[in-house]
C-alpha positions in Angstrom: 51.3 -34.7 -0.2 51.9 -31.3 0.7 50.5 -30.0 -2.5 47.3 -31.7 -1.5 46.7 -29.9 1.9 47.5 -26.7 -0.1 44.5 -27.6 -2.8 42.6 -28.3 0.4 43.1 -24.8 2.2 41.9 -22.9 -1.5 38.9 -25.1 -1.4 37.7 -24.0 2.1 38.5 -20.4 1.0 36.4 -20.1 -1.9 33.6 -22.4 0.2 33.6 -19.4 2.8 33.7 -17.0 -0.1 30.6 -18.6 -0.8 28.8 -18.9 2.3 29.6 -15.1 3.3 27.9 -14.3 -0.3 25.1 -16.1 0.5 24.4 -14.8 3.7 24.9 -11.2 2.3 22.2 -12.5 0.0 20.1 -13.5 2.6 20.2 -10.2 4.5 19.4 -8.3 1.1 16.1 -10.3 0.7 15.5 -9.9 4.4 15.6 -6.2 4.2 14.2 -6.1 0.8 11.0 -8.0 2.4 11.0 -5.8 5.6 10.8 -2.4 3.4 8.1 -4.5 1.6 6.1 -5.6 4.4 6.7 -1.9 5.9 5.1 -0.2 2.9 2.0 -2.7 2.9 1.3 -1.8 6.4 1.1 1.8 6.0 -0.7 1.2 3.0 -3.6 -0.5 4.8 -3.1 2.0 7.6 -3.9 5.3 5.3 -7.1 2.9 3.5 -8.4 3.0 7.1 -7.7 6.2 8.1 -9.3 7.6 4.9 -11.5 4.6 2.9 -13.7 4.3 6.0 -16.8 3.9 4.1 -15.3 1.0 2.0 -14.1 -0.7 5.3 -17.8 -1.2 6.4 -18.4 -3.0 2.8 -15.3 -4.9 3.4 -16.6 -5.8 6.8 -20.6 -7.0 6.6 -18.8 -9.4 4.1 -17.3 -11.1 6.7 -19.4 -14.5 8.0 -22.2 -14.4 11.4 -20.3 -14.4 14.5 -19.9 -12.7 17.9 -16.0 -11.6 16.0 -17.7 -10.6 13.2 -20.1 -8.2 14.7 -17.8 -6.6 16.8 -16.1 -6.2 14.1 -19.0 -4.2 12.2 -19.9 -2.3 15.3 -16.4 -0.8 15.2 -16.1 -0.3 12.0 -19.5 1.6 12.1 -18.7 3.5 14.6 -15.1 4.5 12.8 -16.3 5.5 9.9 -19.4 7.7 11.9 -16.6 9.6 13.7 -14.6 9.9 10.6 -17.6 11.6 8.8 -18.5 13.6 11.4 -14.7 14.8 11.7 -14.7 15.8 8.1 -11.9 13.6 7.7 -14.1 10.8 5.1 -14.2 13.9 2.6 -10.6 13.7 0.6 -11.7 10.5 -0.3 -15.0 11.8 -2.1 -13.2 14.5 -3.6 -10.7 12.0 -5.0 -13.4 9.6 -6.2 -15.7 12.9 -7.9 -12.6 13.8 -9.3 -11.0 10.2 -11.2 -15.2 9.2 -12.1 -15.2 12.9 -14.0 -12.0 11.7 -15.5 -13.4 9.0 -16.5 -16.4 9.8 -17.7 -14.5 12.1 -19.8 -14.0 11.3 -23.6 -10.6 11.9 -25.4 -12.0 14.7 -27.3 -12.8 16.3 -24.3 -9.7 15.7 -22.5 -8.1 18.7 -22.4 -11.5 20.9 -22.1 -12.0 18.2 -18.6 -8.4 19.0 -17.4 -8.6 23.1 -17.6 -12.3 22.5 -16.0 -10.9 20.4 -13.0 -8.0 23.4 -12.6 -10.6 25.4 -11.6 -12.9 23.3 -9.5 -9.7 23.4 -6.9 -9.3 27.3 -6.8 -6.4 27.5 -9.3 -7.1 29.9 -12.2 -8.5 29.2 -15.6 -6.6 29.3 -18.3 
């Protein structure tokens, strides 16, 4: 009989061996989703900061509404003040530069690349 309760005591070990794993687990995917979720977020933060032209797109697609045109108004007036702070240019520097890239053919891949070197002030070589 004794031999029975013994049995018993390993079984509730290795159940609590399990639960502990599976909370450990849980707190992995937790974390895992967090840093996720964390990255996402500054993601969409630096595409408003600096795609401010896109967001108005991205925006007048939205349905008729008093939301929806506040929503435009401020997006309008974001992307105004971005201009005017200079701060919508990396963008069309970026863009310039990856529709030369590819607009460039294979044959003139490595003609393109020394080109671009010395659109950004670093010497040609």
């Amino acid at each position: 009989m004794l031999d029975l309760l013994d049995d018993g005591n390993v079984d509730d070990d290795r159940l609590e061996t399990v639960r502990v794993a599976d909370m450990e687990r849980d707190e992995v995917t937790r974390r895992s989703v967090a840093r996720f979720a964390r990255a996402m977020w500054i993601v969409v933060a630096l595409l408003l900061l600096f795609n401010s032209g896109q967001l108005i797109t991205v925006v007048n697609g939205f349905g008729v509404g008093p939301v929806q045109d506040a929503a435009v108004a401020l997006s309008t007036t974001w992307n105004e003040q971005m201009e005017k702070n200079g701060l919508a240019k990396p963008v069309a520097v970026i863009r310039a530069f990856v529709e030369r890239l590819r607009g460039a053919g294979w044959s003139e891949v490595h003609d393109g690349a020394v080109e671009l070197r010395g659109t950004y002030g670093e010497a040609k070589g």
